[in-house]
C-alpha positions in Angstrom: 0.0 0.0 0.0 1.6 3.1 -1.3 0.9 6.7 0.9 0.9 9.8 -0.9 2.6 11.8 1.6 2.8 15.0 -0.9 -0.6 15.5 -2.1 -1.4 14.5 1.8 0.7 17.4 3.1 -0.4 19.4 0.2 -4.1 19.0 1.1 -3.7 19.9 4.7 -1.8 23.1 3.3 -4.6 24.1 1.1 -6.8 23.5 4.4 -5.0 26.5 6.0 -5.4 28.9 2.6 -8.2 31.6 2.0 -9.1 31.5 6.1 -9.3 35.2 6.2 -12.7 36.9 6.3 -14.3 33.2 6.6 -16.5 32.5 10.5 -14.2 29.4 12.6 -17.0 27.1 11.7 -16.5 27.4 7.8 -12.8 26.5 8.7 -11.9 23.1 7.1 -11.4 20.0 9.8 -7.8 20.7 10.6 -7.8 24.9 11.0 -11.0 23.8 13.5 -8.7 21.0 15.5 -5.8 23.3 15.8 -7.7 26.1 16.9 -10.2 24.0 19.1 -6.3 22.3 21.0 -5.1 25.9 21.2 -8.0 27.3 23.0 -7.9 23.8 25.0 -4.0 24.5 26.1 -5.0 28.1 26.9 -8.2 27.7 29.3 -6.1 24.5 30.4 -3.2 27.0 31.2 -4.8 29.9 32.9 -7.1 27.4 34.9 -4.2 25.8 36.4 -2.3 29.8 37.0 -4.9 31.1 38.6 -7.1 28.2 40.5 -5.8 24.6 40.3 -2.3 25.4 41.8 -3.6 27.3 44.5 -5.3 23.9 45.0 -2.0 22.0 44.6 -0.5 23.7 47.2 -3.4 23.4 49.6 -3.4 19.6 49.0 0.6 19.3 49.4 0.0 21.1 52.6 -2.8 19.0 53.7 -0.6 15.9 52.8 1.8 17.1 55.2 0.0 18.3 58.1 -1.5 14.4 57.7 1.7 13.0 58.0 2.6 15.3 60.9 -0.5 14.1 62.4 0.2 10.7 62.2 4.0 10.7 63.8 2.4 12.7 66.6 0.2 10.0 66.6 2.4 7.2 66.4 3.9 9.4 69.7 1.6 10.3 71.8 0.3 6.4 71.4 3.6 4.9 72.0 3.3 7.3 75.3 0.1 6.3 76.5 1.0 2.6 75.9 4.5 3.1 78.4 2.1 6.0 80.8 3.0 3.4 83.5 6.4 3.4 83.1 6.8 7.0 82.6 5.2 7.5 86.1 7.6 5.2 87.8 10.4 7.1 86.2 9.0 10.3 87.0 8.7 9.1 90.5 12.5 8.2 90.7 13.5 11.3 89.1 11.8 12.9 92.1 13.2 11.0 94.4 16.7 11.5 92.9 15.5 15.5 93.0 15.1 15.4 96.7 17.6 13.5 97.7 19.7 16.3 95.9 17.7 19.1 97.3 18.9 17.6 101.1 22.7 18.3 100.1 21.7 21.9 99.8 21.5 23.7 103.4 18.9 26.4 104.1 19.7 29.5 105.6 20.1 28.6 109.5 21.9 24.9 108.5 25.2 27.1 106.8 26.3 28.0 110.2 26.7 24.6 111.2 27.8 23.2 107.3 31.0 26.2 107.8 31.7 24.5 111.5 32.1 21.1 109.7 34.2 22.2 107.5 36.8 24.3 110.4 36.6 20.6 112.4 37.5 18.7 109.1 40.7 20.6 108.5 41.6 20.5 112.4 40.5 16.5 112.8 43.2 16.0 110.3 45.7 18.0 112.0 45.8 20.8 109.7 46.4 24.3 111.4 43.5 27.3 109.8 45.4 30.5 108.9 42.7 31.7 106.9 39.0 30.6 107.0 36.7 33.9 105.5 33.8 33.6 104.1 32.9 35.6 101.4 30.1 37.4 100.2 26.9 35.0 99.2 26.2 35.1 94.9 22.6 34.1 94.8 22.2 32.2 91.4 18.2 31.1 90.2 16.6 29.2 93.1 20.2 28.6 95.1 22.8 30.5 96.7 26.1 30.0 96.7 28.5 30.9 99.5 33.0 30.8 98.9 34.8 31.1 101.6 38.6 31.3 101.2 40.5 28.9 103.0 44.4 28.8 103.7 45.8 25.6 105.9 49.2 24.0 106.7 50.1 20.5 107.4 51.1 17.2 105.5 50.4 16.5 102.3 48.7 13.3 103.4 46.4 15.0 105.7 45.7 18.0 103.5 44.7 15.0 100.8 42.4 13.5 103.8 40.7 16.7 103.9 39.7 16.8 100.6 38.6 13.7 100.7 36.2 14.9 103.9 34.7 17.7 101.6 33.4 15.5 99.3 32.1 12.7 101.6 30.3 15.5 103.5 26.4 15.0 103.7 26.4 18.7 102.0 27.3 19.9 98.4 31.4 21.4 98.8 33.7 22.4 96.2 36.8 23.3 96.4 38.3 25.4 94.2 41.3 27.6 92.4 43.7 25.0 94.9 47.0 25.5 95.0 50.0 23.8 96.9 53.0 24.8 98.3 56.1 23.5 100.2 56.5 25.3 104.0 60.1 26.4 105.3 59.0 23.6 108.0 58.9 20.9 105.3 55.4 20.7 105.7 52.8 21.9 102.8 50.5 24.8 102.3 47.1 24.7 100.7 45.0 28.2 99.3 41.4 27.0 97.8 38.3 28.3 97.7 35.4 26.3 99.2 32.3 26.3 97.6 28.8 25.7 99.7 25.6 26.2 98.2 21.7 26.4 99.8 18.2 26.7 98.9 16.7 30.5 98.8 13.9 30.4 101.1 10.2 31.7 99.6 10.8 35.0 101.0 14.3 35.3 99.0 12.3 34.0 95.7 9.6 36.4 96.0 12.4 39.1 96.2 14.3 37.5 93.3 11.2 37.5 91.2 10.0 40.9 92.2 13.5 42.0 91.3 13.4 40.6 88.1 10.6 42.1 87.1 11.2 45.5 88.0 14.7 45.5 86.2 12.7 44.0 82.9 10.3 47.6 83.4 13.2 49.4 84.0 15.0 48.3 80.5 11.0 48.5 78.7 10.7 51.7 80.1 14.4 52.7 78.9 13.4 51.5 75.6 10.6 53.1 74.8 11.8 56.4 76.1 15.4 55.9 74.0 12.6 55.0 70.8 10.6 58.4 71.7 14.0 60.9 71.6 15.1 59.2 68.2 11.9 60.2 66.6 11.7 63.4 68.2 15.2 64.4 67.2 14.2 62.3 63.7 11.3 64.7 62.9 13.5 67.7 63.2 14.7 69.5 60.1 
């Protein structure tokens, strides 16, 4: 079977002749398809601009606000399913808490936490030429007291006390420790102890209020620092 491609591709050519001044529906066949695609690809095209991708978008999001759902799910079930187990270890961590919270002192217990350390160093034979406490830095909910030591003995003795601070039933640093030899042979230790206790509610409430106040003070600053630039802004 023989195909005339020429007078084929002639014919659709002539199709496409003489269209001027002739109504779209005169048009032959294939004018009529080309035009009817075209108009097709363009509704097809501004549909999709101005209404269908807006609709994409919205079902991409929903697609992934589903799948956020569903790990938070797969979460929050897994949680529910080990609830029991979460409150047993809650319950230890609170018990770890407190027994924490009892190595910090309160306020009328430091006296007697200072005294324990003085009777450390001299139950170990070490001789106290300077024990001064400093002044208290309170920190969030604690505060925290260093009190600059300076003792002479032997080297064993002095390591026996530091072994005494930390077996101590309260939290004690030491720190910034240095050694040195006496003219006596003997050694000579310079630290800085550090004890730590609870603020009581009425030191909190202060702390808070405190807080506060300073945070007006820098809103107020602010504001008023925002007010002189545009005053001196609006001058020409």
């Amino acid at each position: 079977m023989n195909i005339d491609i020429k007078g084929f591709g002639a014919g659709l050519r002539a199709q496409f002749q003489d269209l001027q001044g002739r109504q779209p529906g005169q048009w032959p066949l294939a004018p009529r398809l080309l035009c009817a695609i075209g108009v097709t690809a363009l509704v097809v095209g501004l549909g999709y601009y101005f209404y269908w991708s807006d609709q994409f978008a919205a079902q991409e999001a929903g697609k992934r606000q589903e799948e956020k759902l569903r790990e938070e799910y797969k979460t929050k079930m897994a949680q529910a399913i080990n609830l029991e187990a979460l409150k047993a270890q809650k319950a230890q961590v609170d018990l770890y808490v407190v027994r924490l919270e009892k190595q910090l002192p309160n306020k009328s217990e430091m006296y007697a936490l200072l005294s324990d350390i003085n009777q450390s160093g001299v139950g170990r034979g070490l001789q106290f030429e300077l024990f001064k406490p400093g002044q208290e830095v309170v920190r969030d909910y604690y505060a925290e007291l260093p009190i600059n030591i300076k003792v002479t003995g032997r080297y064993h003795d002095m390591g026996a006390f530091a072994a005494d601070m930390a077996n101590l039933p309260r939290i004690v640093t030491l720190n910034n420790l240095t050694l040195q030899a006496t003219k006596d042979g003997g050694m000579g230790m310079e630290a800085v102890a550090k004890t730590f206790r609870y603020l009581d509610q009425e030191e909190l409430a202060a702390q808070r209020a405190a807080i506060e106040a300073d945070k007006k003070a820098k809103g107020k600053k602010g504001k008023s620092a925002k007010t002189t630039k545009a005053k001196s802004g609006g001058k020409k």
